[in-house]
N, C-alpha and C positions, 0 to 999 in steps of 0.2 A: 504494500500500500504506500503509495506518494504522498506526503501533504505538503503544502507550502506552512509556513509556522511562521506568524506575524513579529516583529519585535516586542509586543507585550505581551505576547507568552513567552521569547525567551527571557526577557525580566522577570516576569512574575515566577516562571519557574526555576530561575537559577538564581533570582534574591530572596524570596517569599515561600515558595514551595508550594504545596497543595496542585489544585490536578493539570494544571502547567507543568509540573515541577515531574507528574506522571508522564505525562506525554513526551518530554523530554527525557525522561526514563527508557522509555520503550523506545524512541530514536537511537538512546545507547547502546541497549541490548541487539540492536539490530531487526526487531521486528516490526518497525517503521520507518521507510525512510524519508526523513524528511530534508526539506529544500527550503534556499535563501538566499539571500544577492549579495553582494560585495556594496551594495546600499546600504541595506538594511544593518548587516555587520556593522557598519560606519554608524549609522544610527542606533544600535547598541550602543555601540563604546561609548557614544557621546552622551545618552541618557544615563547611562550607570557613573561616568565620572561627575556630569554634572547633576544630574537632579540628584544622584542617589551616592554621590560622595564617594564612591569607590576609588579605590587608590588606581594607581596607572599600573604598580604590579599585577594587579589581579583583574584588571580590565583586559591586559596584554595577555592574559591565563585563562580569559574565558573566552578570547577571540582566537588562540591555540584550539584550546576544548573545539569550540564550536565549527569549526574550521576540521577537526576529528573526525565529528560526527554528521555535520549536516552537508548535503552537496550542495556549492555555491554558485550560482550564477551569475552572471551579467548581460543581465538583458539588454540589447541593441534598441529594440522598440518599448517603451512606455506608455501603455494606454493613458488616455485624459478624460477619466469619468468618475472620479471625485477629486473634491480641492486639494487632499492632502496630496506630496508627490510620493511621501512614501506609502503611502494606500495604493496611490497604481501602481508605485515599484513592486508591492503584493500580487499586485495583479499579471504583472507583466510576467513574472514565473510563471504563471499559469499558462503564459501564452508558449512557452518556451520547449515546455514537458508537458507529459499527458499525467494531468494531476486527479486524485480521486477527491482529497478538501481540500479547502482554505482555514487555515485556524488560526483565530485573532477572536481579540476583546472589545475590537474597536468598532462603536458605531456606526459610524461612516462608512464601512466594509455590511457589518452585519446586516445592514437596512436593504444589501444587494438582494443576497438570500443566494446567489449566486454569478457567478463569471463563467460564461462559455461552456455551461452544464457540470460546471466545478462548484460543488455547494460549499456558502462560506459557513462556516461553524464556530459555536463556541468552544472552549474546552471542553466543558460539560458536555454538551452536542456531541462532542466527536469520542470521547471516553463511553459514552452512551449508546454509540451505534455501532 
């Protein structure tokens, strides 16, 4: 199973825990793989130093980790169908791979319901089906 995996699930589940913190679990183990952009990464680092105080050590440690586990992308093309860019940088993986979710916390995504017959999900949504 493919999923794209938002930047606030990889915060919530590698500062916070709980069922982000699941699904990136099972990304480890190998029985999901998930997918992400050399954007998104970018915007990790910069929400975990900034908003969330994280030292540059272990920002540079969980950009290793996640570089480990998830396969990264760089999408070429960008969809523009919401304001955020990184909502369509979400998006644009989807365009890239044949994806089965999208999994994020974010409204702006969630309101889609879906992209290109790729359903967006919550965590809860996606640990549930």
């Amino acid at each position: 199973m493919d999923v794209v995996v938002d930047t606030n699930i990889l915060v919530s589940g590698l500062l916070f825990g709980g069922k982000p913190e699941k699904i990136l679990n099972e990304i480890a183990k190998g029985n999901v793989c998930g997918h992400c952009s050399e954007y998104l990464l970018g915007e990790l680092a910069r929400v975990a130093s900034h908003k969330f105080k994280v030292g540059k050590e272990k920002v540079e440690g969980i950009d290793k980790l996640m570089r480990e586990i998830l396969v990264i992308h760089d999408p070429k093309s960008i969809p523009n169908l919401v304001r955020d860019a990184a909502d369509n940088n979400v998006l644009a993986i989807a365009d890239e791979a044949k994806m089965d979710y999208i999994i994020s916390g974010d409204k702006d995504l969630l309101v889609l319901k879906g992209y290109k017959n790729v359903p967006i999900v919550t965590a809860d949504e996606f640990l549930s089906s």
